[in-house]
VOZA-878262 format. One line per field, with one value per residue (C-alpha): residue number from 1; x, y negated, z. Coordinates in nm, 4 decimals, decimal comma. Layout:
num <- (NUM|...) .
c1 <- (X|...) .
c2 <- (Y|...) .
c3 <- (Z|...) .
END
This chain:
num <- (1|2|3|4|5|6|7|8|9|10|11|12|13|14|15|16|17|18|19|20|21|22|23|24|25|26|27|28|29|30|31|32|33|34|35|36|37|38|39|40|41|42|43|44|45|46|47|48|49|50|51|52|53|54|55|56|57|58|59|60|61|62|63|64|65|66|67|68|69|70|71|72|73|74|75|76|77|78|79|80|81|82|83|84|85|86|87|88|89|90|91|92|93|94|95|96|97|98|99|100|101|102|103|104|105|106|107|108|109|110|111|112|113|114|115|116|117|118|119|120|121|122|123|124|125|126|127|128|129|130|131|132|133|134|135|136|137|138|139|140|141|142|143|144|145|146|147|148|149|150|151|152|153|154|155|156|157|158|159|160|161|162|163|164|165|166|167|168|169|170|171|172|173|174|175|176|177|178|179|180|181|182|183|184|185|186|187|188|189|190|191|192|193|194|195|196|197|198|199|200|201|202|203|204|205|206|207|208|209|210|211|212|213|214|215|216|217|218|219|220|221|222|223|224|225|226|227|228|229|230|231|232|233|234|235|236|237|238|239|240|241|242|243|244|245|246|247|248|249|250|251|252|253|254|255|256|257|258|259|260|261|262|263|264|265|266|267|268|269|270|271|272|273|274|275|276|277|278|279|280|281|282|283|284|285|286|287|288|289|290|291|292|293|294|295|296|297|298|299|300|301|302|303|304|305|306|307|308|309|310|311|312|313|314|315|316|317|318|319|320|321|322|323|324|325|326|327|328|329|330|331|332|333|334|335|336|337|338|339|340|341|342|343|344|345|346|347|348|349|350|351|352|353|354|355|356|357|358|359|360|361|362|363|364|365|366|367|368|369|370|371|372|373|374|375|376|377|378|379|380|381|382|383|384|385|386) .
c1 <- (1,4137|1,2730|1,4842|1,7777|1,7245|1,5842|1,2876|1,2031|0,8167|0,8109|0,4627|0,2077|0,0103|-0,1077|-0,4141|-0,4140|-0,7873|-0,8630|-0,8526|-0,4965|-0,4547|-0,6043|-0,3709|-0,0961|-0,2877|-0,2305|-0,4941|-0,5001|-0,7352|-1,0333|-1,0693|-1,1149|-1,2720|-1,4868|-1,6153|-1,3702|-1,6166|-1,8291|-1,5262|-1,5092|-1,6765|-1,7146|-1,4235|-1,6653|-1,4372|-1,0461|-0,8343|-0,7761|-1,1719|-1,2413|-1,5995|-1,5392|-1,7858|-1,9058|-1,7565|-1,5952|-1,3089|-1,3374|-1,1477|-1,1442|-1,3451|-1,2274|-1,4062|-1,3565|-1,0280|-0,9449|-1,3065|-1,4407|-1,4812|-1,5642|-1,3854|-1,7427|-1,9816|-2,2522|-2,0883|-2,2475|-2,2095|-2,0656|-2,3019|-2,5843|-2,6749|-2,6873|-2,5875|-2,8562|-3,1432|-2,9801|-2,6278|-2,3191|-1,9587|-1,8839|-1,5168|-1,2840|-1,1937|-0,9147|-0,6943|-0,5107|-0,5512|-0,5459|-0,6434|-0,3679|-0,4410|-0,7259|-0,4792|-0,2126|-0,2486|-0,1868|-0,0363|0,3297|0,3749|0,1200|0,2275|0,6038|0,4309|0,2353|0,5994|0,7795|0,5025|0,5145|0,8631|0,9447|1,2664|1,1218|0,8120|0,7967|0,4312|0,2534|-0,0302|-0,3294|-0,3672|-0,7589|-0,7158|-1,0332|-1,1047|-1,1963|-0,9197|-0,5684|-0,4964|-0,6771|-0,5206|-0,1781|-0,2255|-0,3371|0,0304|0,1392|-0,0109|0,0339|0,4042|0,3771|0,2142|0,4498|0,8071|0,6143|0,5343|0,8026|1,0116|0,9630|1,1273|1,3047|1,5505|1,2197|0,9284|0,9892|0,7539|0,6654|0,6232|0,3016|0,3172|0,0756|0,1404|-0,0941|0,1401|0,4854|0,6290|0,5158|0,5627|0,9492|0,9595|0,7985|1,0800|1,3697|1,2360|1,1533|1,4098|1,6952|1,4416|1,5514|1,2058|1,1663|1,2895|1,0648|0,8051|0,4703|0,3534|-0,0394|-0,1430|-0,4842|-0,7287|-0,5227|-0,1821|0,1264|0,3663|0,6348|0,4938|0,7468|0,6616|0,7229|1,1060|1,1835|1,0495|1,2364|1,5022|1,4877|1,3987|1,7075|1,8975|1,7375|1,8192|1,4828|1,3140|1,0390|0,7381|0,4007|0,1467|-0,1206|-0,4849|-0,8359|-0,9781|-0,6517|-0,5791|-0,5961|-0,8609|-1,1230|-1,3563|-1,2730|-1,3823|-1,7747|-1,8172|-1,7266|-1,4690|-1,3304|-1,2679|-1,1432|-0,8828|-0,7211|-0,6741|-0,6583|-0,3242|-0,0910|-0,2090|-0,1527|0,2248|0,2527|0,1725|0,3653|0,7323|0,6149|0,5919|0,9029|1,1793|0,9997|1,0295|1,3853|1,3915|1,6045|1,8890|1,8089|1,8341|2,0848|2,1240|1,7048|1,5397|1,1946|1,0047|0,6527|0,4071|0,1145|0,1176|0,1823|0,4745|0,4941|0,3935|0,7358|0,9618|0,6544|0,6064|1,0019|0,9632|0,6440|0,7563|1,0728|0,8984|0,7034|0,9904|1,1323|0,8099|0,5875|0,8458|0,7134|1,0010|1,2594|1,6161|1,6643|2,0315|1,8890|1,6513|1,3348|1,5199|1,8129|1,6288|1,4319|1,7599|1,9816|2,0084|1,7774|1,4107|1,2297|0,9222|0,7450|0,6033|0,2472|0,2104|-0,0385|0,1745|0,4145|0,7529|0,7744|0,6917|0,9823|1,2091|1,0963|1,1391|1,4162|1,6025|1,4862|1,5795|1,8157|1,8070|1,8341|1,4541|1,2077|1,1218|0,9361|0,5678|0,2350|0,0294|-0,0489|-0,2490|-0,5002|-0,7133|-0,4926|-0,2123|-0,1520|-0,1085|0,0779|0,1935|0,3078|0,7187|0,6623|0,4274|0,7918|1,0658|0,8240|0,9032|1,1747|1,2032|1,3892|1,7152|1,9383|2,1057|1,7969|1,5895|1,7517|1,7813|1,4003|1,3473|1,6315|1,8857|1,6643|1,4810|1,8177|1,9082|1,6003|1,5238|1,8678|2,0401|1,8065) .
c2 <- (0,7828|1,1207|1,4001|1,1949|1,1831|0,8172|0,7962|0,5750|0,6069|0,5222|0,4949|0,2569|0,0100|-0,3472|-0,5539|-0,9179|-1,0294|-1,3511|-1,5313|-1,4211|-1,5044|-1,8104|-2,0206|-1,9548|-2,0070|-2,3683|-2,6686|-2,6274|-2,3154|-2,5599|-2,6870|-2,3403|-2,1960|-2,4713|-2,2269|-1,9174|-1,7524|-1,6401|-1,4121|-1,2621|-0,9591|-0,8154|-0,5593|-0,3002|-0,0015|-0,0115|0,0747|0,4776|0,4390|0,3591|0,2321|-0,1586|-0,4033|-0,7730|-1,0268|-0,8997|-1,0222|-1,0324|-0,9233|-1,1174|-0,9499|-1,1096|-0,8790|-0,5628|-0,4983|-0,1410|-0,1368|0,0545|0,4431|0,6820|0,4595|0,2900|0,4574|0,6391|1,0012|1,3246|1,5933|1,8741|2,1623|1,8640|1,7165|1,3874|1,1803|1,2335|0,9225|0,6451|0,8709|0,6258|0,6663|0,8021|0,7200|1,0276|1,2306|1,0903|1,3635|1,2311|1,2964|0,9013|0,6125|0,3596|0,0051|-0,1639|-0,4906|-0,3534|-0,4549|-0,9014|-0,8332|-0,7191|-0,5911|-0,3984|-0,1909|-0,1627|-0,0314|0,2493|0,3123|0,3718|0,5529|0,8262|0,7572|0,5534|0,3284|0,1833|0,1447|0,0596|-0,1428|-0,1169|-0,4596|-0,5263|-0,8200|-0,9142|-0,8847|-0,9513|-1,3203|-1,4754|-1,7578|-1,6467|-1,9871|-1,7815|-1,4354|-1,6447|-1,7712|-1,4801|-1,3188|-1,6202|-1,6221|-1,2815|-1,3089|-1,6197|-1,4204|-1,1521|-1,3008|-1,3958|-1,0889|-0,8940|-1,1318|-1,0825|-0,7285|-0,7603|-0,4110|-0,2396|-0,3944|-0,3823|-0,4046|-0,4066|-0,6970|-0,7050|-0,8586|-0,8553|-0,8047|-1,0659|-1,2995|-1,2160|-1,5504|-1,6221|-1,2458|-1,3001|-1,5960|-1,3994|-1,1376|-1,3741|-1,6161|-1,3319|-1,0361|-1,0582|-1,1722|-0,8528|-0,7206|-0,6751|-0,3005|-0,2604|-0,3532|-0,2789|-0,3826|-0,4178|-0,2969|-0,4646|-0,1763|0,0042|-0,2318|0,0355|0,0291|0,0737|-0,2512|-0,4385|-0,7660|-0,6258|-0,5947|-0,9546|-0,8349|-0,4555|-0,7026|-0,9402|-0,6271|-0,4860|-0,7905|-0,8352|-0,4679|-0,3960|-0,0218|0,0271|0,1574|0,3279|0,3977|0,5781|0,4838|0,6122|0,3657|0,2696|0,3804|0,6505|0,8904|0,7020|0,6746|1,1034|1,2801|1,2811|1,0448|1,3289|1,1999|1,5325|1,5559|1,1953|1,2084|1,5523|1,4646|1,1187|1,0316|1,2934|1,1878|0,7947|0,9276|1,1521|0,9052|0,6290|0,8654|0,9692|0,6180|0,5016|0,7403|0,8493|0,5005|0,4578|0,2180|0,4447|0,3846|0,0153|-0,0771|0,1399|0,0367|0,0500|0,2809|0,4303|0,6075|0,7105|0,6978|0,9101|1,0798|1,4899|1,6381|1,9864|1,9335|1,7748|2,0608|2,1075|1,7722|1,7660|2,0364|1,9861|1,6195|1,7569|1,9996|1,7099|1,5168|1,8014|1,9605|1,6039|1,3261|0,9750|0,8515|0,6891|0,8061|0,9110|0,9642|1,2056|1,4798|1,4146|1,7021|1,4765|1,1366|1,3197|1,4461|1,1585|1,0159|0,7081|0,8977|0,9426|1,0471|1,0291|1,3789|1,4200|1,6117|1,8814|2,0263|2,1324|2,2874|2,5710|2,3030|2,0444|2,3256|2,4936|2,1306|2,0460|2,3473|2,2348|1,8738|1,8451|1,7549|1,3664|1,3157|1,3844|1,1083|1,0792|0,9086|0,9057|0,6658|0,4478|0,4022|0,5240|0,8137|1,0241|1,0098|1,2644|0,9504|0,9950|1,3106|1,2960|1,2615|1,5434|1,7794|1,7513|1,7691|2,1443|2,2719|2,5118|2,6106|2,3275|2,2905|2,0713|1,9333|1,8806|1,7259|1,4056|1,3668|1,3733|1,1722|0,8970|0,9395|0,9158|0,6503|0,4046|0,4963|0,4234|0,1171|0,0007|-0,0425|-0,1580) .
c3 <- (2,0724|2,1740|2,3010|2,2323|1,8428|1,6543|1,4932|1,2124|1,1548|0,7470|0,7165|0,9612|0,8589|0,9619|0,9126|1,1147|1,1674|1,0377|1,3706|1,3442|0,9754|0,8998|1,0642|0,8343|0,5115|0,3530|0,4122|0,0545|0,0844|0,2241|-0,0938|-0,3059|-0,0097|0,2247|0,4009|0,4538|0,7125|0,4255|0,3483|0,6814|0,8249|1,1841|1,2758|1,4612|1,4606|1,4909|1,2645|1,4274|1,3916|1,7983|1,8372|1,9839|2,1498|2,1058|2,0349|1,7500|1,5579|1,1929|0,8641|0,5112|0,2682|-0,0597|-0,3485|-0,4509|-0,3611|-0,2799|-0,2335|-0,5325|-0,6486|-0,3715|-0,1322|-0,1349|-0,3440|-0,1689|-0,0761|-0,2368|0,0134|-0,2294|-0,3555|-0,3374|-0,7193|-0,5867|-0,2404|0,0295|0,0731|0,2982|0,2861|0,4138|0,4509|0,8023|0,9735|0,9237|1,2332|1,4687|1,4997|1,7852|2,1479|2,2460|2,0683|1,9941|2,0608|1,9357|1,8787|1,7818|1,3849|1,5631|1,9290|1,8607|2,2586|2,2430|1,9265|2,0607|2,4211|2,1997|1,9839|2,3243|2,4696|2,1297|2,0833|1,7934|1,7477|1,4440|1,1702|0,8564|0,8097|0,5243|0,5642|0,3815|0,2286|0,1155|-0,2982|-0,5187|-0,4978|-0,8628|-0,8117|-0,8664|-0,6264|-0,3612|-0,3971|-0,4222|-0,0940|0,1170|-0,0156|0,0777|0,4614|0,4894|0,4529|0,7028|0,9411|0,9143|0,9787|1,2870|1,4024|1,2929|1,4129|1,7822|1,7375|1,4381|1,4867|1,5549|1,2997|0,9727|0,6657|0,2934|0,0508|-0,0748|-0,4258|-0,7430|-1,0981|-1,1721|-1,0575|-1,1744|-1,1169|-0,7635|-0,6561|-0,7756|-0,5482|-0,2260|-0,2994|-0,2654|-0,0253|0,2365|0,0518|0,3071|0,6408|0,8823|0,8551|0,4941|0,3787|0,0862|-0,2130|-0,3331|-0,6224|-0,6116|-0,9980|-1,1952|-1,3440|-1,6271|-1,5248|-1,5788|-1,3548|-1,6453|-1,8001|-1,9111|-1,7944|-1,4432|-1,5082|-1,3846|-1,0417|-1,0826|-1,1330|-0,8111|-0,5846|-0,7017|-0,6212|-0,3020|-0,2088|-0,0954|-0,1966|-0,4811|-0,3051|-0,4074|-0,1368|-0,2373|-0,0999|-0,0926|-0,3334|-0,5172|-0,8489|-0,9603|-0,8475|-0,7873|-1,0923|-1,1450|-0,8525|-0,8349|-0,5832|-0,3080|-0,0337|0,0375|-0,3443|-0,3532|-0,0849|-0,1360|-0,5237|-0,5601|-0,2850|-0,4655|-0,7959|-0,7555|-0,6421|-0,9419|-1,2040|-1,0292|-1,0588|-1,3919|-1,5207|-1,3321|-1,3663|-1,7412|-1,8631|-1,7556|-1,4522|-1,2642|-1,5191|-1,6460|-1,2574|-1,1062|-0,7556|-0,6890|-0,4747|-0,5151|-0,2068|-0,1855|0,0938|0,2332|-0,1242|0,0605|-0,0374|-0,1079|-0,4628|-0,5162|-0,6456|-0,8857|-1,0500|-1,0624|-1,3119|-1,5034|-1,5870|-1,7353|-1,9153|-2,0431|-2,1397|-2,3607|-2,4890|-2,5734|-2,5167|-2,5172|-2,3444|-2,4181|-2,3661|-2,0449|-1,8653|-1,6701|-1,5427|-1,3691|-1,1497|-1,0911|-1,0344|-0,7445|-0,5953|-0,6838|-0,3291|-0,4467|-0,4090|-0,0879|0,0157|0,3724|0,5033|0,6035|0,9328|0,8181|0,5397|0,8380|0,8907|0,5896|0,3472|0,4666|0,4355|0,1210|-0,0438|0,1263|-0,0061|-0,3441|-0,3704|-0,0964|0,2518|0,1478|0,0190|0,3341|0,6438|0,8946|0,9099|1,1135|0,9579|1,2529|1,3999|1,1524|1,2083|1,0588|1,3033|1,5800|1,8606|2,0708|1,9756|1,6627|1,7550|1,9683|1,7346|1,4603|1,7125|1,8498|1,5054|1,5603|1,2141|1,1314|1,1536|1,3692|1,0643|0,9100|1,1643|1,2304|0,8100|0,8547|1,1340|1,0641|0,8365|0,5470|0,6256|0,6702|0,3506|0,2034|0,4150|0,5195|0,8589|1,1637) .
END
């Protein structure tokens, strides 16, 4: 609490080490894997990007992954016809004034000291869990672990961590079981569904899990990231390019599929949100997919307007601090004042640690019946009740 309004942080993110995360995969993964170090590299950087020093700890590297695109290719500095001799991915600029703590993605104290020190009652986690292994077995498990390792953390401050389900829709029966085996633990608020290359999310072999999350009362969620689909095979193999276009288009495509191909009527009591996607485009897209609906269809039926979806009380979307005060009002005044939260993106470089609570509650434009939609309201209804 800041000023004496809550704050529910709707977008932070969480990567356990494997030193952390090993322990709570099966003895099972000794036989697939004998040796799991060969899947683990040195963590020489932080997640906000902070230079650290031997002995490292280490992260699994399973494949791919996100891993692919201009998330890794080698970067072409733009104006240049091709990347520069020996030219590597640099860390983006922290924009905060104070680096958060190194540990804070495995030592649960430590994340809660940095959320009292900025302000934050509560944050929704987004964690990584290492895709891209050959074996489904081995993919299986990390979810598996990673869910493990999670009602352990979470559950030493379970009104103030709370996190998404990573599932896959490789594995529709096993990420069904996740869902209702961890669906009503106090920490869970959401899900993500990790998508294969060219995997819609309107696919209709996913509706068994649209089904379960709806049943679970948990929130559909798309996150959009750097070398996630899509954006990543379009954009010249420029990073600037790659992250300005590719975040809001992963979130455009993902509503467009979901509310075109009816979910938000086949499953009436679901929620969809999406993360670290902007949000100023919103009144836009609200009106182009319509437009789409009535001028090339495609769709089936629908009950509704993309207009009214968006504004239906059951669609959220987390601001991004740069697009600033005139563009929370300008789209709150178009979809309501029920859409917009609050978000950082701990403790990546991104976020304006520790003054990111303090940077939104300085913006005088906004109103005092808005602000505490932003930074609270909005977020219980999408996420539920601490």
């Amino acid at each position: 609490m800041r000023n004496g309004i809550k704050v529910y942080d709707t977008d932070t993110h969480l990567v356990p080490p494997a030193e952390v995360l090993t322990p709570y995969l099966a003895s099972t993964i000794q036989e697939w894997i004998p040796n799991l170090s060969d899947y683990q590299s040195p963590i020489r950087r932080s997640s906000a990007g902070e230079t650290l020093q031997p002995p490292y700890w280490h992260r699994y590297r399973m494949g791919s992954g996100f891993g692919v695109g201009w998330g890794s290719d080698v970067p072409r500095m733009l104006g240049e016809a091709e990347p520069q001799a020996g030219a590597e991915r640099r860390p983006q600029k922290f924009m905060g004034t104070q680096w958060p703590a190194w540990d804070a993605d495995w030592v649960a104290n430590h994340r809660i000291r940095d959320m009292d020190e900025e302000g934050v009652d509560i944050q929704v986690m987004v964690p990584t869990v290492p895709w891209g292994h050959e074996q489904p077995a081995v993919e299986i498990e990390f979810m598996r672990a990673n869910r493990r390792f999670l009602d352990d953390f979470c559950g030493a401050y379970p009104t103030h961590l709370k996190a998404l389900l990573i599932v896959n829709a490789k594995y529709i029966k096993e990420s069904i079981d996740e869902i209702k085996t961890w669906g009503r633990s106090k920490w869970a608020v959401g899900v993500w569904v990790n998508l294969p290359l060219d995997y819609p999310l309107d696919h209709p072999d996913l509706h068994p899990v649209w089904t379960a999350i709806e049943q679970e009362g948990l929130c559909v969620v798309h996150h959009s990231f750097s070398g996630g689909y899509p954006g990543y095979r379009d954009t010249w193999s420029n990073p600037f390019i790659g992250r300005s276009a590719s975040h809001p288009w992963g979130a455009m495509r993902a509503m467009a599929a979901f509310f075109g191909a009816g979910l938000m009527d086949r499953y009436p009591a679901i929620r969809f949100a999406i993360l670290e996607s902007g949000f100023g485009w919103l009144p836009f897209w609200a009106m182009r997919m319509q437009d789409q609906v009535d001028y090339m269809g495609y769709v089936p039926e629908l009950r509704h307007t993309m207009l009214e979806y968006m504004s239906s009380g059951r669609f959220f979307a987390s601001i991004v601090l740069h697009e600033g005060p005139e563009m929370i009002k300008m789209v709150s005044a178009f979809l309501g004042d029920q859409v917009l939260m609050f978000s950082t993106d701990y403790p990546h470089p991104e976020t304006r640690f520790p003054d990111s609570v303090d940077l939104v509650l300085g913006w005088s434009q906004l109103s005092s019946e808005l602000l505490p939609q932003i930074m609270w309201n909005n977020a219980v209804r999408c996420f539920g009740e601490p």
